[in-house]
N, C-alpha and C positions, 0 to 999 in steps of 0.2 A: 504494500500500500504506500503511496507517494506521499509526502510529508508536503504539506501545505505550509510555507509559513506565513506566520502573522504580522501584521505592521501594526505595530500601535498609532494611535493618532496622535499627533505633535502635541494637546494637551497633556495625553496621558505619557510617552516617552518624556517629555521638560520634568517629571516629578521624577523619574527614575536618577537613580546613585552613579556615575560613572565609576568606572573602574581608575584607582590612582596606580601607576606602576609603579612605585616606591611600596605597596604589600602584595604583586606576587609573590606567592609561594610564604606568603607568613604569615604567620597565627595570628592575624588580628582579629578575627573573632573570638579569638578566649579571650581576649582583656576583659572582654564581659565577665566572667569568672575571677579573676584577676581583681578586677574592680570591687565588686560587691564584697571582697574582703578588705580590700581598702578604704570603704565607706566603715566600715564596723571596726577597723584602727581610727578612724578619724572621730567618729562617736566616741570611741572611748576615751579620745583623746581630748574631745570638747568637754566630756560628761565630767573629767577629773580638773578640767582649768575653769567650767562655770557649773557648781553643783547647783542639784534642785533644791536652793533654799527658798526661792522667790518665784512663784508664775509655773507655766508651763515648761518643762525640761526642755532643755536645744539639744537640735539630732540636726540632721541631714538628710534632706528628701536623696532619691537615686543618682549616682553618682555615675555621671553621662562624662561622654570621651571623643572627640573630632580632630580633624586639623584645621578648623578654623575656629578663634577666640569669639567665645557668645557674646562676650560684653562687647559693644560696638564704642563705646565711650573709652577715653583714656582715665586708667587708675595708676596709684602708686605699687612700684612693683617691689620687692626683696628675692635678690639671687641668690644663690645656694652652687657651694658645688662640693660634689660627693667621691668616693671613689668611681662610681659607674659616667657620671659626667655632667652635665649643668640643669639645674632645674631653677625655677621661678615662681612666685605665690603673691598671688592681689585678692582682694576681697573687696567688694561694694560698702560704700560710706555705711547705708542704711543698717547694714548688718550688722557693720563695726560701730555703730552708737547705738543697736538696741543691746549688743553685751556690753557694752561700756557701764549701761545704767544697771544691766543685771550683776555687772560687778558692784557697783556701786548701793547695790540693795533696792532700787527700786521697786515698788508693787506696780510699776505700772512700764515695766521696761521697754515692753514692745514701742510708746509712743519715741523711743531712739528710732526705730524704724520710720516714723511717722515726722520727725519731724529733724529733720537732720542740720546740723548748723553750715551759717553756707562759707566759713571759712573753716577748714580743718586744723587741728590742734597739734599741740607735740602729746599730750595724752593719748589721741586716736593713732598718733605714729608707734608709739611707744607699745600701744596693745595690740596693735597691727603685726609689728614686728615680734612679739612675745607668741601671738597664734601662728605667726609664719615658720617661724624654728619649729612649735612646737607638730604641727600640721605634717611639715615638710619633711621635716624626722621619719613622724610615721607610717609617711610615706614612702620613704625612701630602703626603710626597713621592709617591707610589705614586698618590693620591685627585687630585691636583694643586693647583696655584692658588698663588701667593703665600703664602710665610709669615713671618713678624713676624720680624723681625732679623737679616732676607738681603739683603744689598746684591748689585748688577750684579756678576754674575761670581764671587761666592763662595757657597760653600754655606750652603744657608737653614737657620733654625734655628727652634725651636720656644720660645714663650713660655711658660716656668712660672709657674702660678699660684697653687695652694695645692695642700699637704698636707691632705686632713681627716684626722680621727678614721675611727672605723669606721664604716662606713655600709652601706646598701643601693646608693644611686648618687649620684652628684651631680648629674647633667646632668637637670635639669629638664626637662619636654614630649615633645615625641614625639622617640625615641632608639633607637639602631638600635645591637645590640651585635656583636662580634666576638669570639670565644675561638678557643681554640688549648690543646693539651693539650702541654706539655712533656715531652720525651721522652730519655731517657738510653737509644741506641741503641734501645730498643723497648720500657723498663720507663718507665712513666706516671709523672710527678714531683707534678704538679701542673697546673691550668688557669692561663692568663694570659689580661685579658679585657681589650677596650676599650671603650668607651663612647661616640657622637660623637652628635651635639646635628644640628636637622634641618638646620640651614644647610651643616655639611659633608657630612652625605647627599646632600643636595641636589647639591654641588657633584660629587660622586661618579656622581650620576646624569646630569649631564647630559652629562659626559665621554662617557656610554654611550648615549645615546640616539641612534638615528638619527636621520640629514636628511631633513627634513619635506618630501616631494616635493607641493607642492600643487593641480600640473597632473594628478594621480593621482586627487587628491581630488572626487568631484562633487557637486555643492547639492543630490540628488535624495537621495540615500545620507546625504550630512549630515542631511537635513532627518529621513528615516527613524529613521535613530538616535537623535537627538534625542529623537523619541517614543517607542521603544520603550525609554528610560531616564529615566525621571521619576526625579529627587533632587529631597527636598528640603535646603535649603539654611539652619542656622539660623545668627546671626548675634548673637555676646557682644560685643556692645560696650563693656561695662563691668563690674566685679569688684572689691568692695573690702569688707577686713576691716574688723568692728568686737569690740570685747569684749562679754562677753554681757549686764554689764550697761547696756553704752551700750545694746544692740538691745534690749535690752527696757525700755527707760527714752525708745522714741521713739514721738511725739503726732504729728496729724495736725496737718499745718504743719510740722511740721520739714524742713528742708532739708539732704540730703546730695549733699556734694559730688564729683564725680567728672570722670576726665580720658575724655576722647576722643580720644585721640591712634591709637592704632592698637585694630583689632580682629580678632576670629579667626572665621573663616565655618568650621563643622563639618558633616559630614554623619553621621547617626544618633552626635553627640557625637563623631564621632572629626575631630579639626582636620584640614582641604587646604588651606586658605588660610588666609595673614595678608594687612591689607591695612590702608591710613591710610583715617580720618575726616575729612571734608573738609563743609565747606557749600557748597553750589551755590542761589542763587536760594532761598535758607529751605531749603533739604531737605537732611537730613544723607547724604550719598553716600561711597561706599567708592571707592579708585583704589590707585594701585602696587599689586597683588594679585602674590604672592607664594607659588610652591609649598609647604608647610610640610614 
């Protein structure tokens, strides 16, 4: 029987998910699993910095994960870096001054949510950054791997790096966020988001990946697929700013200098690999390749 296929109509194809080629072939649908245990580190971690003495207990509604940052507004960010590699933690004003007042004993903390002041404080920086260590930790522990300033037998700790100003994000390249909706018993406070950089995705992934049974695997199937997936493969070896009257102020013979040290292999512009520059016999060859 001849297989008919279907055409969606342009409304309904616009809501479908494109495929990103930065997770072929990787477990990004277990972070779903992954996640929901790092919502229940994060509760615990809120449960023990704001107890139920006052109002309804703060949790966190489901703990949702993309590459693109929900908050469209620019927040204050705090970076972190770990042993696995760079992460970053903001949270909405609203949130940050209804626990402000739940610290403070309020019976009425939620109106922090309601009514937020319009210049922000060194008190809101100060608790800002006390939840972002303490968050970012638990996070970081949950992901796994080493982290910077944990000795044998004591509990790891997370590296602070900078405060910025207000921003969009900090984490440069490809960046995989995580938000969470704070929650005052079941009234929305505000979102708190994370940010982590490809190296701790990475390490997150690969926690999750199955073991690669390769007696499973056979050269005939290999060789098939192969074919029936043509990439191509382009390859920025080099990138570097000039002001605009330097570039337009350059003659043929001019010589610009540039490093070779590592490059980024893209497919249709989106990075999977980074990898070193290396000569072999005159030919310039790529090695260490590296998931991005």
């Amino acid at each position: 029987m001849a297989h008919t296929p279907h055409i969606l109509p342009p409304a309904a194809g616009a809501r479908l998910t494109a495929l990103d080629p930065c997770e072929l072939g990787r477990p990004i649908h277990a972070l779903d699993s992954l996640f929901q245990l790092t919502q229940q580190d994060l509760d615990h971690a809120l449960a023990a910095a704001f107890p139920g003495r006052v109002g309804a207990p703060v949790r966190l509604g489901g703990v949702s994960h993309g590459r693109t940052n929900p908050i469209e507004t620019t927040l204050r960010w705090a970076t972190y870096r770990s042993g696995v590699g760079r992460s970053a933690f903001a949270i909405e004003r609203s949130a940050l001054t209804a626990l402000l007042a739940r610290r403070y004993g309020s019976t009425d903390w939620e109106l922090g949510a309601r009514c937020v002041p319009p210049l922000e404080t060194a008190t809101e920086q100060r608790l800002a950054a006390q939840l972002g260590q303490l968050l970012s930790q638990a996070l970081m522990r949950r992901i796994g791997g080493p982290i910077d300033g944990g000795a044998d037998g004591e509990a790891p700790t997370l590296a602070f790096e900078q405060s910025l100003p207000l921003t969009r994000c900090p984490i440069s390249g490809p960046t995989m966020f995580l938000w969470a909706q704070v929650l005052a018993g079941s009234a929305p406070l505000g979102l708190l988001v994370f940010a982590l950089d490809s190296d701790t995705l990475a390490t997150a992934l690969r926690q999750l990946a199955p073991a690669r049974r390769q007696s499973a695997v056979r050269a005939s199937d290999s060789a098939s697929l192969r074919r029936a997936l043509p990439l191509r493969l382009d390859v920025r070896l080099a990138q570097k700013t000039l002001p605009l009257g330097e570039l337009l102020g350059l003659k043929p013979g001019d010589v610009l200098p540039i490093s070779l040290d590592t490059a980024t292999v893209r497919v249709q512009d989106n990075p999977v690999l980074k990898a070193l520059v290396v000569e072999n016999k005159g030919r310039l060859c790529l090695t260490n390749l590296q998931e991005v």
